[in-house]
C-alpha positions as CSV (number, residue, x, y, z in Angstrom):
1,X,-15.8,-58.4,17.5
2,X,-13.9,-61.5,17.8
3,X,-10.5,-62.3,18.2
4,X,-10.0,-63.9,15.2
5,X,-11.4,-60.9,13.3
6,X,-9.1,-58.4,15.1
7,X,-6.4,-61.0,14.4
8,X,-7.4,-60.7,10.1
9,X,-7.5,-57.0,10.7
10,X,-4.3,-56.1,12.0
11,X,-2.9,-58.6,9.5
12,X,-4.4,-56.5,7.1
13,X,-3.2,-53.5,8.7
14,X,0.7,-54.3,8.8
15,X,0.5,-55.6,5.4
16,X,-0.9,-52.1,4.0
17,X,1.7,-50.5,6.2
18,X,4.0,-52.6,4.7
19,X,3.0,-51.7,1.0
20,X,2.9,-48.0,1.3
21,X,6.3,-48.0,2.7
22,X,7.1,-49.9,0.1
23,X,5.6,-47.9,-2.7
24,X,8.0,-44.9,-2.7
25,X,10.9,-47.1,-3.0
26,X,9.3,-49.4,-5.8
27,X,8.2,-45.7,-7.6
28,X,11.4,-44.6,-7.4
29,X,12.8,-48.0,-8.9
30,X,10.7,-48.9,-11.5
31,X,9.2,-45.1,-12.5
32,X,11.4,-42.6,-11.1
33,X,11.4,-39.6,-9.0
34,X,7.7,-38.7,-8.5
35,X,7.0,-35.2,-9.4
36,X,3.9,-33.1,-8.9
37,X,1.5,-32.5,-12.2
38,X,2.2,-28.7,-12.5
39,X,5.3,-26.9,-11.3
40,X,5.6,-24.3,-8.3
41,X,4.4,-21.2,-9.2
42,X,5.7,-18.4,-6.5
43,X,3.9,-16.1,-4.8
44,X,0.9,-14.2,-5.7
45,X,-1.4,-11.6,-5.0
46,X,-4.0,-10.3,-5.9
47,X,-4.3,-7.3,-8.0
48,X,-6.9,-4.6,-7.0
49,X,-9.7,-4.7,-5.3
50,X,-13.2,-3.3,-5.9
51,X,-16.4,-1.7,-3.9
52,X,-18.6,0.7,-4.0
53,X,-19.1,3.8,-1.5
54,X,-22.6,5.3,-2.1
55,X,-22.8,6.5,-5.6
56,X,-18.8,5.7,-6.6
57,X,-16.9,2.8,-7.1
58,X,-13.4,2.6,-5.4
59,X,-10.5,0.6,-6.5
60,X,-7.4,0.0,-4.6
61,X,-4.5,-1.5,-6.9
62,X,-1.5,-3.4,-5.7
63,X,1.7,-1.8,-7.4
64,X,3.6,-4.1,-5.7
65,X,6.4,-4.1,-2.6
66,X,9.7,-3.5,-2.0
67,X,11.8,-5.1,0.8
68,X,13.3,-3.3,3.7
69,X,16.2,-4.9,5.5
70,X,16.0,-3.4,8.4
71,X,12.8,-1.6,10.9
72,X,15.1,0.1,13.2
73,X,15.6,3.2,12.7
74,X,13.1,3.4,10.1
75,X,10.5,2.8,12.0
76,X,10.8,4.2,16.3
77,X,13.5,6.3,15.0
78,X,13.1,7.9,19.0
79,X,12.6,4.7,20.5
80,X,15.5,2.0,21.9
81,X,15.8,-1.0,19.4
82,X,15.0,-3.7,21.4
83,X,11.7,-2.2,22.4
84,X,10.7,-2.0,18.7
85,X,11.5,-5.0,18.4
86,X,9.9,-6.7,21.4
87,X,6.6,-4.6,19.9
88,X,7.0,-6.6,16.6
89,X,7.4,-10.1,18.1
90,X,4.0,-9.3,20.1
91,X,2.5,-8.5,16.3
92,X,4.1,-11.5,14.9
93,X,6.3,-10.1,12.8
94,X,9.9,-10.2,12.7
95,X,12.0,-7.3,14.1
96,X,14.6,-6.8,11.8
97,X,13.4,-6.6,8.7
98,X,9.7,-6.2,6.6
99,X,8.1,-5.6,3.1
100,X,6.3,-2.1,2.0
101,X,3.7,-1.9,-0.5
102,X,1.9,0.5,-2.5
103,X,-1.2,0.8,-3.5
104,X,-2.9,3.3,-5.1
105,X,-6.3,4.0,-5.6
106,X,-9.3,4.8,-8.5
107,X,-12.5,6.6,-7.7
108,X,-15.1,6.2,-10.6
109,X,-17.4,8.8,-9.5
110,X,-20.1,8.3,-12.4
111,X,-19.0,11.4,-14.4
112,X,-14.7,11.2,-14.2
113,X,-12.4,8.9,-12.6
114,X,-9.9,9.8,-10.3
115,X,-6.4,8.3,-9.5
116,X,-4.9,9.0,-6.5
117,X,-1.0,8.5,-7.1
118,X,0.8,6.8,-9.7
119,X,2.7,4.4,-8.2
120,X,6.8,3.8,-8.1
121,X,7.0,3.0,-12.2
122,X,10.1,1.7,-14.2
123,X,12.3,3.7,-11.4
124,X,11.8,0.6,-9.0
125,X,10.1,-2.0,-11.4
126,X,13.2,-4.9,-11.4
127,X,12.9,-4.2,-7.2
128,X,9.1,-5.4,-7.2
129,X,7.0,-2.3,-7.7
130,X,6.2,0.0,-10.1
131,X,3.5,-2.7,-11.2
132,X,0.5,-0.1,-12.1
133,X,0.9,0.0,-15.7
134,X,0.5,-4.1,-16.1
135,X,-2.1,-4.2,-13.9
136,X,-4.2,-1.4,-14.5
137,X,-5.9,-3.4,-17.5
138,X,-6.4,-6.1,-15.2
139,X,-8.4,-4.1,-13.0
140,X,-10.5,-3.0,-16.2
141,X,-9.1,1.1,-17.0
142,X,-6.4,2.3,-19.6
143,X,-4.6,5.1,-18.9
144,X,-6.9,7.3,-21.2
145,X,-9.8,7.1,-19.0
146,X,-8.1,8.4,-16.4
147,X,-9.6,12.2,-15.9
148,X,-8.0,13.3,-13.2
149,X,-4.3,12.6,-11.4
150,X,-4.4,13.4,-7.7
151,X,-0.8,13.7,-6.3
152,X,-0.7,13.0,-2.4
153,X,2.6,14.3,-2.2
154,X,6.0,14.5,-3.9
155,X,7.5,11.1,-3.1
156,X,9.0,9.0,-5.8
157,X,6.8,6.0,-5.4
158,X,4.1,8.4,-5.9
159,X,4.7,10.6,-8.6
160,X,7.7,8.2,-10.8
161,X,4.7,6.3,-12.5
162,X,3.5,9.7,-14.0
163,X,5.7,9.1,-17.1
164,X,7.5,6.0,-18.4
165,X,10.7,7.1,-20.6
166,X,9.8,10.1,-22.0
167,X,6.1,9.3,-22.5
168,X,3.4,10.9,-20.1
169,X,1.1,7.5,-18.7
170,X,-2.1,9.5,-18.5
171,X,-2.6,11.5,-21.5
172,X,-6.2,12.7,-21.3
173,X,-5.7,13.5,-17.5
174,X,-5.8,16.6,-15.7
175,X,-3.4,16.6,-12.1
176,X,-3.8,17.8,-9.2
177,X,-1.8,18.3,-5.9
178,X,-0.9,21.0,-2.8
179,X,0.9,24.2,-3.6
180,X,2.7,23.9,-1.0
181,X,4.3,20.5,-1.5
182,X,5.0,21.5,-5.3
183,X,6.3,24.7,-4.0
184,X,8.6,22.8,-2.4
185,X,9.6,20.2,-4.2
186,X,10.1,22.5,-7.9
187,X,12.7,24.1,-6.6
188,X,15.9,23.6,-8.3
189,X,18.3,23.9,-5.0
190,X,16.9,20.6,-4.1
191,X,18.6,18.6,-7.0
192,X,21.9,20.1,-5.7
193,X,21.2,19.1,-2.2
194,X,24.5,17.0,0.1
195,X,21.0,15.0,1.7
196,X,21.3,11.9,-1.5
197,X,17.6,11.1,-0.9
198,X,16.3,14.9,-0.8
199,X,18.2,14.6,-4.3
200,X,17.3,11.3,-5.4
201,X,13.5,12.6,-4.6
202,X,14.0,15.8,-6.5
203,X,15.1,14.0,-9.3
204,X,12.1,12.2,-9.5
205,X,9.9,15.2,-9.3
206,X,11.7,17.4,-11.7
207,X,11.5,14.4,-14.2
208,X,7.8,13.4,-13.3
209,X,5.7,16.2,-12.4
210,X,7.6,19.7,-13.3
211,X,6.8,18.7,-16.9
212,X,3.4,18.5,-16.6
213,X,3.0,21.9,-14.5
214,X,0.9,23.6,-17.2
215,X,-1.7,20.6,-16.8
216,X,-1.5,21.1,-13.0
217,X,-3.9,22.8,-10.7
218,X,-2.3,23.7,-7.6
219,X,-4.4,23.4,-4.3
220,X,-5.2,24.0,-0.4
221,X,-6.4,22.3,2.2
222,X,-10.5,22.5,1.8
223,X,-10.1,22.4,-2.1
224,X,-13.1,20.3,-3.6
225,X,-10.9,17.7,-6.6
226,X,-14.6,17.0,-8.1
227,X,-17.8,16.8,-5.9
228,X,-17.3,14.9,-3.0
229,X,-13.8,14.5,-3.0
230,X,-11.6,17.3,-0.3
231,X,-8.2,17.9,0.6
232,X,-7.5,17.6,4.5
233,X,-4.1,19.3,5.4
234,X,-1.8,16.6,7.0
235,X,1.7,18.0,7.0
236,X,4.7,16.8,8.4
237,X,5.5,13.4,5.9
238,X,6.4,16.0,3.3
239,X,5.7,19.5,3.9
240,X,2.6,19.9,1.8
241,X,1.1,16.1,2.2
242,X,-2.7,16.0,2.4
243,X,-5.3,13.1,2.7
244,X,-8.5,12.9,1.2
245,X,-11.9,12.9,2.6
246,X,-14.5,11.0,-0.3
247,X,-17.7,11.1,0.5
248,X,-21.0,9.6,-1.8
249,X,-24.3,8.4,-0.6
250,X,-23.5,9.2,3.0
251,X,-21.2,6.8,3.2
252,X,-17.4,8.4,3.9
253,X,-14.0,7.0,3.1
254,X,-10.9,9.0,4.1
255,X,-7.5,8.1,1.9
256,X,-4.8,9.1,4.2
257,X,-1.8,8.2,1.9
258,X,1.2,8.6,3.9
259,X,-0.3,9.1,7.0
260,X,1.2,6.6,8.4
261,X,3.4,4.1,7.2
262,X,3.0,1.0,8.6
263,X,0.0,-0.8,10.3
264,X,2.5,-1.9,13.4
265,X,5.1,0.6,13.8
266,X,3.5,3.4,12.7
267,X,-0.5,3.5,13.3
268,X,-0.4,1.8,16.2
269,X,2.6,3.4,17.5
270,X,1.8,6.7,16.3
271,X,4.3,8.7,18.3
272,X,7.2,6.6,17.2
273,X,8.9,8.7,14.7
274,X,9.9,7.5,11.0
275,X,12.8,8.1,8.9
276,X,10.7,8.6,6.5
277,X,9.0,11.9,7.7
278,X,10.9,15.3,6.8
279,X,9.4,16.6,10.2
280,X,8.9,14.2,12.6
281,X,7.0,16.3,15.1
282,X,4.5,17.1,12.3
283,X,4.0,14.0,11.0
284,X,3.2,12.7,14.8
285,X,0.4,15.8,15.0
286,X,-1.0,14.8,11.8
287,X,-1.1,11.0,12.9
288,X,-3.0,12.1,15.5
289,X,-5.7,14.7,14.5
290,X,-6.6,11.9,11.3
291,X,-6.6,8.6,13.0
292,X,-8.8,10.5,15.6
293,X,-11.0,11.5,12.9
294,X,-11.5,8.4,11.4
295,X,-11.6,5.7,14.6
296,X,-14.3,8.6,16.0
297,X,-16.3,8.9,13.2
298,X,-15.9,5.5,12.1
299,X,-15.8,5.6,8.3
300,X,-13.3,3.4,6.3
301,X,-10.3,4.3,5.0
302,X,-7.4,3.4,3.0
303,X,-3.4,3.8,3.6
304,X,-1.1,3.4,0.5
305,X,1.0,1.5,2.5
306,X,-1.4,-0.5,4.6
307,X,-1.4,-4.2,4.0
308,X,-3.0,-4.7,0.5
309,X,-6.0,-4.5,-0.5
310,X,-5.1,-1.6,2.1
311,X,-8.5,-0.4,3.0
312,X,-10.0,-1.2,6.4
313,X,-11.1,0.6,9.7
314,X,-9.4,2.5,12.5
315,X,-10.4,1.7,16.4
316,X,-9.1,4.1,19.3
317,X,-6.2,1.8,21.6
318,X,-5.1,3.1,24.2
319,X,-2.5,5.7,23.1
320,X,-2.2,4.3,19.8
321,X,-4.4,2.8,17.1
322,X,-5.5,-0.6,16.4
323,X,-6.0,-1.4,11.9
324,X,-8.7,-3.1,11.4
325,X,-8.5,-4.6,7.9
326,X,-11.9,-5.1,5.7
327,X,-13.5,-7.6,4.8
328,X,-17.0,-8.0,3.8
329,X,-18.2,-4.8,5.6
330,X,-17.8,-2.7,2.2
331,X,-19.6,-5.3,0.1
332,X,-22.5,-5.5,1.5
């Protein structure tokens, strides 16, 4: 290249530099201030999420989040703050506060569908959950295919989109859930008790679920739901919680609910203990004997509070857990 054609060039350069620096200034003169074609829309997510396991099809649905503004003591309740907090930072996430969701989840089994919790409902719908009844049609169901309810346990964001005002959400559906967690949770003391969030919780479940008792079958660990679908006992979250082993095809998927509930300071930490658990000790057993099942028999599973579409794997890490989030293995 010669000299006098580098010379033309950087001419040419500077003088384009020139014009778009110029160009906002002449837009903003002669046009106005520039504005994109279609407005900011906020965040998003998706709604459910879809695949099949042997025979059935499974659905996870996002019924939305709350925000928490603080981990500590929620989450490592027994541990020093700063350590939780140094755990987070390593996870990349911040250490004082976080988002929950819920999700729960559909199996079409070919002959009824099944509906693991309900979801928070209008109780905590201006919050950012309770988002099941919009986006159930979305994911293609009304409520009056739904055959049968399956009630992890008691909580409100479980069991407070049962009924919306007065009106009960799944009308054709029969429910299900542990005797001992109804036991529990039916009795009137509870509404009375000086612990506000054992009464707030009671509340709930004497408004949700004791009117539908006569449509309720009451179960035990080892209880069959439908074919292929069992009850595992995992107490200590509430004191009649219990998971769900689904199996179709030979292929497994265990639903651990509340379980744990968070991927970070929860699963992975599994012997930190959460404000969240009625008996801590419990809870840190059940952790244990389920997340041991799952990571050594190496099926999928779903959390209701894992990160959505919540469904993924569990690997063995040292004296903890690692999630391991899907996504294509359950496609294919």
């Amino acid at each position: 290249m010669s000299d006098t054609s580098f010379s033309v060039s950087r001419r040419g350069l500077l003088a384009g530099a020139a014009g778009a620096a110029l160009a906002p200034a002449l837009s903003k003169t002669f046009i106005g201030e520039a504005q994109a074609a279609a407005p900011m829309l906020g965040a998003s997510r998706p709604t459910h999420y879809r695949f099949k396991l042997g025979e059935f099809e499974v659905t996870t649905i996002y019924d939305g989040a709350l925000a928490i503004p603080k981990v500590h003591p929620i989450f490592g309740k027994n541990q020093k703050i700063e350590d939780v907090k140094a755990y987070l930072a390593e996870n990349r996430l911040p250490g004082d506060r976080m988002t929950i969701s819920f999700t729960p989840v559909i199996v079409n089994t070919g002959k009824e569908v099944v509906m693991f919790d309900t979801g928070y409902g209008e109780e905590a719908r201006k919050r950012g959950a309770g988002q099941v009844a919009a986006t159930l049609a979305t994911a293609g169901f009304k409520p009056e295919q739904i055959d049968v309810v399956v009630i992890t346990h008691c909580h409100p964001d479980h069991v407070a989109g049962l009924r919306e005002g007065e009106k009960t959400v799944y009308p054709n559906a029969r429910y299900v859930t542990g005797d001992v967690e109804y036991n529990f949770w039916s009795k009137k003391e509870h509404l009375e008790s000086a612990d506000k969030n054992m009464a707030r919780r009671a509340k709930t479940v004497h408004g949700n679920v004791v009117p539908l008792a006569e449509k309720f079958t009451f179960i035990k660990p080892g209880t069959d739901v439908v074919t292929g679908v069992t009850a595992v006992e995992a107490f200590g979250h509430t004191p009649g919680h219990m998971c769900y082993n689904i199996e179709s095809g030979g292929k497994r998927l265990m639903l651990f609910a509340d379980l744990t509930n968070h991927y970070v300071a929860s699963l992975a930490k599994p012997d930190w203990h959460c404000a969240f658990d009625m008996d801590a000790d419990k809870a840190v057993t059940a952790r244990k004997k389920v997340l041991d099942m799952i990571a050594t028999d190496k099926i999928a599973a779903a959390g209701y509070h894992m990160p959505f579409p919540a469904v993924g794997f569990v690997d063995k890490k040292g004296a903890g857990y690692r999630w391991v989030q899907a996504t294509y293995q359950l496609d294919l």
